[in-house]
C-alpha positions in Angstrom: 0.0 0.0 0.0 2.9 2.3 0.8 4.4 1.5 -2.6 1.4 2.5 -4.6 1.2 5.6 -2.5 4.8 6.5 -3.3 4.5 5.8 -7.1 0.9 7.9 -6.7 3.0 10.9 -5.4 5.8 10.6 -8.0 3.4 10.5 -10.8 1.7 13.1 -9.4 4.8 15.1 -9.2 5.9 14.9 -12.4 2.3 15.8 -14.2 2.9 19.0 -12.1 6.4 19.5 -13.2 4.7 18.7 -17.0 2.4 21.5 -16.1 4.8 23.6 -15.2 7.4 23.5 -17.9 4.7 23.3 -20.3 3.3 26.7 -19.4 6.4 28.6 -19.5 7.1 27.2 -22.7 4.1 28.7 -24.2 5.7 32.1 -22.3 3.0 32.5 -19.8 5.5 33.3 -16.8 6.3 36.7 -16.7 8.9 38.7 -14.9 7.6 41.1 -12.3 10.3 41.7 -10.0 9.9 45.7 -11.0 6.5 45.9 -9.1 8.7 44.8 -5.9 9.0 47.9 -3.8 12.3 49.3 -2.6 13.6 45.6 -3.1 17.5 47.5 -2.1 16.5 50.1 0.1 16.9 52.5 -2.4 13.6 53.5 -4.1 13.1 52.5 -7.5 16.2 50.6 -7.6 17.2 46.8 -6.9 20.2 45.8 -5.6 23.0 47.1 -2.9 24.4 50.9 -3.0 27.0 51.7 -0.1 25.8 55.0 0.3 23.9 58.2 -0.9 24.8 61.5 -0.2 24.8 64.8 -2.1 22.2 63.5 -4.6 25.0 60.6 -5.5 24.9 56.7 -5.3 28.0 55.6 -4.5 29.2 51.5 -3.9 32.8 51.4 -2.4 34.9 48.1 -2.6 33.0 45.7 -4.3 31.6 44.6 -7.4 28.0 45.4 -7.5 24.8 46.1 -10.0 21.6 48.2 -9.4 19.1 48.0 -11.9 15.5 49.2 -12.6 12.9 47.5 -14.6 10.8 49.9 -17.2 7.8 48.3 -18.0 6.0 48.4 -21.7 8.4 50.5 -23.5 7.3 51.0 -27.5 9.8 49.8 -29.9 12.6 52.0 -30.9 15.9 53.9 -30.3 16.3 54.8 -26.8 19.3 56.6 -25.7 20.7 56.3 -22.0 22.7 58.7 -20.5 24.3 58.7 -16.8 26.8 61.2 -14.7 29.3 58.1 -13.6 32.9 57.5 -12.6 35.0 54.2 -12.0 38.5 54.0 -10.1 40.1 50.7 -10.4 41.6 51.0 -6.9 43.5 53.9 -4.7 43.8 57.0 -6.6 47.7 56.5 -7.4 47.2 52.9 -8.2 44.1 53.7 -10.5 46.2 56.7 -12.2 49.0 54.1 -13.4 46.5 51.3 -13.9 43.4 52.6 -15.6 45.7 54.4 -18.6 44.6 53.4 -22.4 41.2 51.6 -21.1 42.6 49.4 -18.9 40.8 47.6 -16.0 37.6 50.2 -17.0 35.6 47.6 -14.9 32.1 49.6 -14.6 29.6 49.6 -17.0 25.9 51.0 -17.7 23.6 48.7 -19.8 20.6 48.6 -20.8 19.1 45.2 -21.8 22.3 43.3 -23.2 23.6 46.9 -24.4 26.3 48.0 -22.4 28.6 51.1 -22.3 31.6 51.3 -20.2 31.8 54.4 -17.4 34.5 57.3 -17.8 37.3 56.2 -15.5 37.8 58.6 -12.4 41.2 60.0 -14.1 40.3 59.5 -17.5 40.5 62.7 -19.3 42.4 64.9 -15.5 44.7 64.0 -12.7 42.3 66.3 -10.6 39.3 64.4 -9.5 36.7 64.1 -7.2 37.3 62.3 -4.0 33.7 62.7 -2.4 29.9 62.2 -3.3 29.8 66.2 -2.8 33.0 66.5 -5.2 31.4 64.3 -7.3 27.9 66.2 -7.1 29.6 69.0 -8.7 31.6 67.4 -11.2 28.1 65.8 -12.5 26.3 69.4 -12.0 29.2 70.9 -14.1 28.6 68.0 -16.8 31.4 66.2 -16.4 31.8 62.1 -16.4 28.9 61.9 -18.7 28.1 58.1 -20.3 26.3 57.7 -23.0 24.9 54.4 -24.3 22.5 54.0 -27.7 20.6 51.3 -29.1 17.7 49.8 -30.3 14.6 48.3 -28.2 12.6 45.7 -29.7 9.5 47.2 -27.4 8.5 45.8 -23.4 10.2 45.9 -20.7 14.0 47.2 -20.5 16.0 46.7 -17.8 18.9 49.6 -17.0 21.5 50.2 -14.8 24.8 50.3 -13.4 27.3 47.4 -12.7 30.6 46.5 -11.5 32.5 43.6 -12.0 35.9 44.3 -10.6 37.4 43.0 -7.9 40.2 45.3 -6.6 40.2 46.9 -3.1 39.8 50.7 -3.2 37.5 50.8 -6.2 34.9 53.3 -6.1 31.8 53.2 -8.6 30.0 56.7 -8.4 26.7 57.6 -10.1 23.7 60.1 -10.5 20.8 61.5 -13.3 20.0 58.4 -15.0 18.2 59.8 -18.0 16.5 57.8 -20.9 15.0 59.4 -24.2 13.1 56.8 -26.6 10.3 57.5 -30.2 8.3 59.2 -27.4 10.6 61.4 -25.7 11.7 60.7 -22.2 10.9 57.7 -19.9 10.1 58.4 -16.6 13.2 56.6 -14.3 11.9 56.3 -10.2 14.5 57.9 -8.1 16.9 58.8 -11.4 18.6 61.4 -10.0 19.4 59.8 -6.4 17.3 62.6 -4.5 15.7 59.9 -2.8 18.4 58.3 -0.7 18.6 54.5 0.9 15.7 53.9 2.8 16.6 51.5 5.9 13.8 52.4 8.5 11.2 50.2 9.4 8.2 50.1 7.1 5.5 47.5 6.9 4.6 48.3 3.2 8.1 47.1 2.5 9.2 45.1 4.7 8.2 44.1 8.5 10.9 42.6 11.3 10.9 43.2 15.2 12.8 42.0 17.4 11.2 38.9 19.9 10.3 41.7 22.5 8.8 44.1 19.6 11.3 46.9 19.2 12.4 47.5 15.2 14.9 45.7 13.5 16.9 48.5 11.6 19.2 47.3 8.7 22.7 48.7 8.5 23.6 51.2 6.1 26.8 49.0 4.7 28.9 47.0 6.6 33.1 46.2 5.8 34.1 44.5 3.3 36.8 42.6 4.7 38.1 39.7 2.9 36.4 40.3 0.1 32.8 39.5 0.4 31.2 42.6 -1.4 28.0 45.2 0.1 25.7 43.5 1.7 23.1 44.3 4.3 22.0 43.3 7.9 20.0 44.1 10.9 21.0 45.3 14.3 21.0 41.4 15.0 24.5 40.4 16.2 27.7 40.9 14.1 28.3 37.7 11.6 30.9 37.4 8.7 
């Protein structure tokens, strides 16, 4: 009795796993990560930023990507412009390391398009070395990417990325701008204003602690040994 039970279950298993597949053959699963809210604490974006400040997204240290889903775009030549810098690593190492496009590991994309970002000593040996230095850089026009291409209509995913691996690097960002058949796309949070949200909200998300005071997620923590930005609560340390 047990054996027909078990070969019940399996056959009933793998109908549903026949269902399953089948349907997303015939393309009825559809992504809709972009109706998540805040998923990075930054609103409008996904994914980790180390800071904000000045109007400027900033990750330090560690590879990274932040991205933002545009939903139902019309088909067409959309053109992508962002205020961004990369530096490989410390400023003198980046100065004798970056030279002739070398180790230019940041990028903006949109879709599978990508552009690489100005590096931070690219076209001066005088740089910014803050998100208020960098505001004014951007303000001034400076560091501007520019990325081109052709939409075959729907969603688009954009953003920012970072695949390097070097300790030091800095990635800074700001005024993500897209123009398309229609004229500009409306980007959440585009211009950074809105900085990373980390207070406790139930609309977003909802943790207390056993005795009911707020859990309150850290801005960044280190990035010792390695590991990359990531996020955690006031819960005790942990590597």
């Amino acid at each position: 009795m047990m054996n027909n039970y078990i070969k019940r279950s399996v056959m009933l298993l793998g109908a549903a796993a026949f269902i399953g597949s089948a349907a997303m053959a015939e393309g009825t699963w559809t992504n809709v990560s972009y109706e998540l809210k805040n998923p990075g604490f930054i609103p409008g974006w996904g994914g980790a930023l180390s800071a904000v400040d000045a109007g400027v997204g900033e990750v330090w240290n560690a590879p990274f990507e932040i991205n933002q889903v545009l939903a139902n775009l019309p088909a067409g030549e959309y053109t992508l412009t962002v205020n961004a810098f990369y530096r490989y690593a410390g400023n003198d190492d980046a100065k004798v390391n970056m030279k002739d496009g070398a180790n230019h590991n940041a990028y903006i994309f949109a879709g599978n398009k990508t552009q690489v970002v100005e590096g931070l000593f690219d076209k001066s040996d005088e740089a910014p070395n803050s998100l208020s230095e960098a505001d004014a850089a951007f303000t001034e026009g400076r560091y501007l990417n520019s990325l081109t291409f052709n939409h075959e209509g729907g969603n688009l995913k954009i953003g920012i990325a970072n695949t390097g691996k070097h300790w030091d690097q800095w990635t800074a960002f700001d005024n993500f701008k897209l123009t398309g058949p229609n004229g500009d796309v409306a980007i959440i949070n585009g211009d950074f204003s809105q900085g990373i949200e980390n207070a406790h909200n139930p609309e977003i998300w909802d943790m207390n602690t056993a005795g009911g005071s707020v859990k309150t997620p850290d801005i960044a923590k280190s990035n010792e040994g390695g590991r990359g930005v990531f996020r955690k609560t006031n819960a005790p340390e942990y590597g």
